[in-house]
C-alpha positions in Angstrom: -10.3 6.1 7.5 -12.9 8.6 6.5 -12.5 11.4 3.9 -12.1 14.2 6.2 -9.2 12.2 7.7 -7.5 10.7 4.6 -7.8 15.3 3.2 -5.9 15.7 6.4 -3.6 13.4 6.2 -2.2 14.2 2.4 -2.2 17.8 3.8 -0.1 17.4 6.5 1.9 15.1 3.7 1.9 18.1 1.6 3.5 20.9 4.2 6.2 18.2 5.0 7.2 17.7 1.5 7.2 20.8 0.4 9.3 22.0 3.5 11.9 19.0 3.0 12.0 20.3 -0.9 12.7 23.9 -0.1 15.3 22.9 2.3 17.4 20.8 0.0 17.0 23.4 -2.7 18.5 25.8 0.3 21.1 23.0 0.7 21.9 23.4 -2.7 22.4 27.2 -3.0 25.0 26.7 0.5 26.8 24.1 -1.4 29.3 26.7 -3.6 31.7 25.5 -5.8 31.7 21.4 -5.0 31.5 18.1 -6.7 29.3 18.8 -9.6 27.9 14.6 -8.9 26.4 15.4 -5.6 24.7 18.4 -6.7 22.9 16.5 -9.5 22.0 14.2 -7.5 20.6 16.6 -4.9 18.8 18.3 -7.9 17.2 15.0 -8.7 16.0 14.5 -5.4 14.2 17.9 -5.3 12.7 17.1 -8.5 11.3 13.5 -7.7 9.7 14.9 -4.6 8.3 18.0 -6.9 6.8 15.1 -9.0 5.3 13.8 -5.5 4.0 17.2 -4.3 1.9 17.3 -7.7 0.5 13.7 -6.8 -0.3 14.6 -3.7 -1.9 17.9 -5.0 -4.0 15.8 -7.4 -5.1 13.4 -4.7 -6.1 16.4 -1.8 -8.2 17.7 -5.2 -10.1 14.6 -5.4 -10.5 14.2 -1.7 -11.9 17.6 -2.1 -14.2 16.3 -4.9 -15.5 13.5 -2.9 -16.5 15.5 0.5 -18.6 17.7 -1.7 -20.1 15.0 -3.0 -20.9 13.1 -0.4 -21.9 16.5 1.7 -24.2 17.5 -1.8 -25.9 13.7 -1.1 -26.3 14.1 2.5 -28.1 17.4 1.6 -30.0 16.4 -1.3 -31.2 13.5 1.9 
């Protein structure tokens, strides 16, 4: 898989995850007054896949890195 592929790849990761988060933190606001359990564990959930998003961010930024890189050697050619 080349660069330009693999950037696009955690990108499209990216937009997913970060529309599944804002949906269960919409989940949780529709939720009321319910079992206090569930909610935590909802909570949790959102949180593990902020933790992910942040990964993912670091990864796209050294994807990044690499294409100008390899695009400032091809130049330099």
């Amino acid at each position: 898989m080349s660069t330009k592929d693999e950037l696009r790849q955690v990108e499209a990761d990216l937009d997913r995850l970060r529309a599944e988060n804002r949906e269960v933190r919409a989940q949780i606001g529709d939720m009321g007054a319910t079992d206090q359990v569930e909610i935590s564990a909802i909570i949790s959930q959102a949180d593990e896949q902020v933790e992910l998003i942040a990964e993912l961010e670091r990864r796209r930024d050294g994807l990044i890195r690499r294409l100008e890189e390899e695009s400032g050697r091809e130049g330099a050619r």
